[in-house]
C-alpha positions in Angstrom: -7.6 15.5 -12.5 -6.6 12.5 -10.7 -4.4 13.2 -8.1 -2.3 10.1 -7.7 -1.9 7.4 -10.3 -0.3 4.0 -9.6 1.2 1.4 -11.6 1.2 -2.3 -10.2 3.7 -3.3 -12.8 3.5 -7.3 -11.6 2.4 -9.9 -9.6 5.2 -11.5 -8.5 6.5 -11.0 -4.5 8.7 -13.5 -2.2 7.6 -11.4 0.8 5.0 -14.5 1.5 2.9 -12.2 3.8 0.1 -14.7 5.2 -2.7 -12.2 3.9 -1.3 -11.6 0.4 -4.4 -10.6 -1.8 -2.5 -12.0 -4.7 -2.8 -15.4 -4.0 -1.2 -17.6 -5.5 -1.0 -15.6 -8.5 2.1 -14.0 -6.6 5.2 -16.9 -7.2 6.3 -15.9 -10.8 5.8 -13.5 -13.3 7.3 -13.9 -17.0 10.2 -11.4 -18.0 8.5 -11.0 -20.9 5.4 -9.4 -19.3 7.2 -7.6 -16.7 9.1 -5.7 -19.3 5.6 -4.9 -21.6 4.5 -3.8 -18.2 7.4 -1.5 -17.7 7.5 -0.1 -21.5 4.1 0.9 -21.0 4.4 2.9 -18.2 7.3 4.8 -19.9 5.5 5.5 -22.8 2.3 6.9 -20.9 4.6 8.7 -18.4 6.5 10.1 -21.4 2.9 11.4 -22.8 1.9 12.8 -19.4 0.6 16.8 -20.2 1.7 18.9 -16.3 -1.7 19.2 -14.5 -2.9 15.4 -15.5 -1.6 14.5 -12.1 0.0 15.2 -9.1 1.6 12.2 -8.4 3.0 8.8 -9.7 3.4 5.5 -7.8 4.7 2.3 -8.5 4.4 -0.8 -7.1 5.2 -4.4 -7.3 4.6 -7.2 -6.5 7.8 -6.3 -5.4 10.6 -4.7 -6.9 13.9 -5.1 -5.3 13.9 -8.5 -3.7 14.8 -10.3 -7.0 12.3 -9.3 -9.3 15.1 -7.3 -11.6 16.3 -10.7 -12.2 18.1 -9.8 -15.6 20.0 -6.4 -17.2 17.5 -6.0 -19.6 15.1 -5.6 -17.0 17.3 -3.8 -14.3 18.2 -1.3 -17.1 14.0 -1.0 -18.0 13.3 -0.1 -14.5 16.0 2.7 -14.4 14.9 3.9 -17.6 10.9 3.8 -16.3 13.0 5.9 -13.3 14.3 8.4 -15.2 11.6 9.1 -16.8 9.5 9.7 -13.4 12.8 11.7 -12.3 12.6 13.9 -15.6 8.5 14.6 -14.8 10.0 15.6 -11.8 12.2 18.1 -12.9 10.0 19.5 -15.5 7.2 20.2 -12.8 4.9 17.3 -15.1 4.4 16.2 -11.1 5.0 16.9 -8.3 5.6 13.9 -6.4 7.1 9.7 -6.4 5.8 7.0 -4.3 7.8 3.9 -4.6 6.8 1.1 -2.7 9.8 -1.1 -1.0 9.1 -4.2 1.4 12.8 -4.1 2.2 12.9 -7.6 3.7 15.2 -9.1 2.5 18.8 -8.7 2.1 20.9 -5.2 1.1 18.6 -4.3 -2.0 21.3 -2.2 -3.6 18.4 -1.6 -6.7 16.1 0.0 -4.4 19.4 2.9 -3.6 20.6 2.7 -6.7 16.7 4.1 -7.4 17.1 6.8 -4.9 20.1 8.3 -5.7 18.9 8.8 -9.3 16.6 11.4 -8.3 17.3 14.7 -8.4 14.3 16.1 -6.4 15.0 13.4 -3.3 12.4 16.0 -1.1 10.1 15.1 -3.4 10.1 11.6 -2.9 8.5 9.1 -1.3 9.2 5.2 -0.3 6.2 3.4 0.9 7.0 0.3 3.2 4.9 -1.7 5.4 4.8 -2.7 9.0 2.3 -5.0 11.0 2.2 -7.0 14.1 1.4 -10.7 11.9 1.7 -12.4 9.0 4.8 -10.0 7.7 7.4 -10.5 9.7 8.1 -14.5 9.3 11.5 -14.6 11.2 13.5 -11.9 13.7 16.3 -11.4 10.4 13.0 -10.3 8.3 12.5 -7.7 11.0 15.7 -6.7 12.0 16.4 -6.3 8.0 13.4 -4.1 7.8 14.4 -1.7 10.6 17.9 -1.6 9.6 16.6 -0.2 5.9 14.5 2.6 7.8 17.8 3.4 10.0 19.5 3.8 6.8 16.7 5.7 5.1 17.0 8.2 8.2 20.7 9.4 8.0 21.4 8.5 4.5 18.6 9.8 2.4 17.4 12.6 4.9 15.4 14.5 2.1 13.2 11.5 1.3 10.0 11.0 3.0 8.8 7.5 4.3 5.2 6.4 5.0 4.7 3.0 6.9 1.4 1.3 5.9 -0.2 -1.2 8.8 -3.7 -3.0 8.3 -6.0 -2.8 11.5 -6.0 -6.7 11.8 -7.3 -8.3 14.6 -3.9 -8.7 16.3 -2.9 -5.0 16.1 -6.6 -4.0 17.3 -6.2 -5.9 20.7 -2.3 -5.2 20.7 -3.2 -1.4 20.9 -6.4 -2.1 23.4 -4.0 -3.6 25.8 -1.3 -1.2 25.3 1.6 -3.4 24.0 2.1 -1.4 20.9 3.4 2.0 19.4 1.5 3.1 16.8 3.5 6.0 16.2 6.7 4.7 17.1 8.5 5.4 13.8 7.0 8.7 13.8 8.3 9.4 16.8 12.1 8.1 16.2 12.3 9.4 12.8 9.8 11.3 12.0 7.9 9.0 9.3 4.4 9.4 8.7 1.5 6.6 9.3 -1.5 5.0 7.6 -3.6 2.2 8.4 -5.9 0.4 6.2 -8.4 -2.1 6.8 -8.1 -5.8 6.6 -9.3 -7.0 3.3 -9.7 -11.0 2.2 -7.0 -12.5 0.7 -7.6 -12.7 -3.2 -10.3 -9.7 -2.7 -12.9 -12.2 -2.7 -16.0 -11.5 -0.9 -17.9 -14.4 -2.1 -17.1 -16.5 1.6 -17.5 -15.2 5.0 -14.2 -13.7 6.2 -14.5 -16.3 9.1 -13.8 -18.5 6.3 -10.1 -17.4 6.6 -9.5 -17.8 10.0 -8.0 -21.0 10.3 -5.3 -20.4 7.5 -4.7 -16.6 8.5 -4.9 -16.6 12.3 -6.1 -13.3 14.3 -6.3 -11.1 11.3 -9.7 -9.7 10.7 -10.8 -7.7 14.5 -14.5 -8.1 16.0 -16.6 -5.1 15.5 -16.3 -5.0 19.7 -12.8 -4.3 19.8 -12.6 -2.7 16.6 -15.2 -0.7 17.8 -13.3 0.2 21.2 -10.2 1.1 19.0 -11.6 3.8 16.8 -12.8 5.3 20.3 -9.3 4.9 22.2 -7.3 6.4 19.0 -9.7 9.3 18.9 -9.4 10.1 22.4 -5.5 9.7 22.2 -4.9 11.7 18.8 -7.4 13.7 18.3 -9.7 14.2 15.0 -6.6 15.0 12.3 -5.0 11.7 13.4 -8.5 10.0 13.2 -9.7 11.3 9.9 -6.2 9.5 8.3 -7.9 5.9 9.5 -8.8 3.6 6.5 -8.4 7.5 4.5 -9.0 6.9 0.4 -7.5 10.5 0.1 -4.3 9.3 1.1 -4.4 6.2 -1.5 -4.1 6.0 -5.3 -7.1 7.1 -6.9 -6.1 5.9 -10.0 -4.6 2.6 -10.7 -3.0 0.4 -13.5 -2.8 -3.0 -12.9 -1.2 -5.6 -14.7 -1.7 -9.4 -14.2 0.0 -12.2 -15.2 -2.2 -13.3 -18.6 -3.6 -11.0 -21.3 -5.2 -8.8 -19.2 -2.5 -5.8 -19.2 -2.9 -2.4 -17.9 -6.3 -2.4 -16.4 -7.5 0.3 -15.1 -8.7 0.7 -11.7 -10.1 4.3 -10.0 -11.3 5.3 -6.3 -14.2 7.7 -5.7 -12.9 9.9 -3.1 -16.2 11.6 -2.6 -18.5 8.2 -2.2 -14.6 5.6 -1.5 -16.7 3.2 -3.8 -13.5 1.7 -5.8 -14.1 0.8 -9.6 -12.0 -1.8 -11.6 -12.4 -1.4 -15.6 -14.7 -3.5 -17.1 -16.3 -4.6 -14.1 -19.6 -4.0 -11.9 -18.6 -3.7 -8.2 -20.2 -4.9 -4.9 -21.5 -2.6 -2.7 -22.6 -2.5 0.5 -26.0 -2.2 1.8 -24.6 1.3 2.5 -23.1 2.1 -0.5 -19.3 1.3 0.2 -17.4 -1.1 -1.4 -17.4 -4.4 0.4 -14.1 -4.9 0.8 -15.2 -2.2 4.4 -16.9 -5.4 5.1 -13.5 -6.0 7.6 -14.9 -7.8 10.6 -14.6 -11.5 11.5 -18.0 -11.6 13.5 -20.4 -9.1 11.6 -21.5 -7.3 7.9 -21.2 -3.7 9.1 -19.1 -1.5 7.3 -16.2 -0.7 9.1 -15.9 3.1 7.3 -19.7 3.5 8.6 -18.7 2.5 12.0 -15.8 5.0 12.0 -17.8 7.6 10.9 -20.4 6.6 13.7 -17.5 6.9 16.7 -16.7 10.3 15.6 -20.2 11.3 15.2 -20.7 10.2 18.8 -18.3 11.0 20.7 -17.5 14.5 18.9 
């Protein structure tokens, strides 16, 4: 059974984040093919047998920001909706993710979305925060905090998980004790995940030094990153650890959909070995046996998961 599948039901996102592994693929995707993406997720959703899975995500691009650009569309996404709300009901699944970037501007869609469900305890949104390359003005920011503020009193009943990436700039932020991690937790009680800085384009043909000029502080040494798996070990303790960089609390099943003929694709996570397979396609793997998108570091080829594992195993 796979636990969690995902539908990445287009391309397109105005969010602009410096990192985007979309590329430039991410300006504009066709109506046409956002709403083949979005009748095919009905139609398998509709199909869905209870015990298949536990749980269905959807993300965008990005939804709510201007991406539901016509009523034809805005009614196929509430229609796509109701069908996750009537799996829902009928205990098909157990559980939502939607993702939200909530950015920009008042995003009535995205509430519209959440007062549609019935089960709102069974919900999840799934929003982003990081210390670069997200946030391009103070509004962006201030928008984004005001949506969790909302979230908090208004939709009580509906769980919210903030994704960061360990970039470079969060690594020596938390080092030197000028960041929070868990200050949203803390506040209101939302849960955290971090992830590990990937290139943009998922392209591991280049070094990821490659990127530094055009993204900045973004992927950590292996020193410091090295120094923070220690320091949040010590600080949270193993549970807390054990979430870093976690595939268990990803999709480990995805459908993607690009903007050409390739529609649907199918893309899976091995939990047991966190090698990630796309459909059609022979992955790279470390020296280690890993996926080398772990290779995260600006200045060296280790595997980032290894050297987690390797901090634990030391100082347990």
């Amino acid at each position: 059974m796979s636990q969690v599948l995902q539908y990445e039901l287009w391309r397109e996102c105005n969010c602009k984040c410096t990192f985007c592994t979309l590329g430039q693929d991410n300006l504009h995707t066709d109506n046409d093919l956002k709403l083949q993406s979005l009748q095919t997720a009905i139609d398998e959703i509709r199909a869905l047998k209870k015990g298949e899975h536990e749980t269905l995500g959807f993300i965008g691009g990005e939804f709510f920001q201007g991406q539901l650009s016509t009523e034809e569309l805005r009614n196929k996404w509430f229609e796509l909706m109701g069908c996750c709300n009537d799996a829902l009901n009928n205990e098909i699944v157990d559980t939502v993710w939607i993702n939200a970037s909530l950015l920009i501007g008042t995003q009535p869609d995205f509430y519209k979305t959440l007062d549609l469900f019935d089960k709102k305890d069974h919900l999840w949104v799934l929003t982003s925060y990081d210390t670069m390359g997200r946030f391009h003005t103070q509004k962006m920011f201030d928008t984004w905090e005001s949506h969790l503020e909302k979230l908090y009193k208004e939709y009580p009943e509906i769980h919210v998980n903030i994704t960061s990436i360990l970039t470079g700039d969060l690594v020596e932020k938390f080092l030197n004790d000028e960041i929070d991690l868990y200050k949203y937790y803390k506040k209101y009680g939302f849960t955290n995940y971090f992830k590990n800085p990937v290139q943009p384009y998922v392209n591991q043909i280049v070094p990821n030094s490659y990127f530094q000029p055009m993204l900045g502080n973004f992927f950590p040494t292996r020193h410091n990153m090295l120094r923070f798996f220690a320091k949040f070990l010590d600080m949270y303790g193993e549970e807390m650890y054990d979430r870093l960089i976690s595939t268990d609390l990803r999709a480990d099943e995805i459908r993607k959909n690009y903007n050409d003929d390739k529609r649907n694709i199918k893309f899976t996570r091995d939990r047991e070995t966190l090698v990630e397979y796309q459909e059609g396609f022979n992955e790279d793997l470390l020296p280690c046996g890993h996926n080398d998108i772990y290779c995260s570091y600006i200045d060296s080829n280790h595997c980032i998961l290894c050297d987690k594992q390797l901090i634990k195993k030391t100082r347990g």
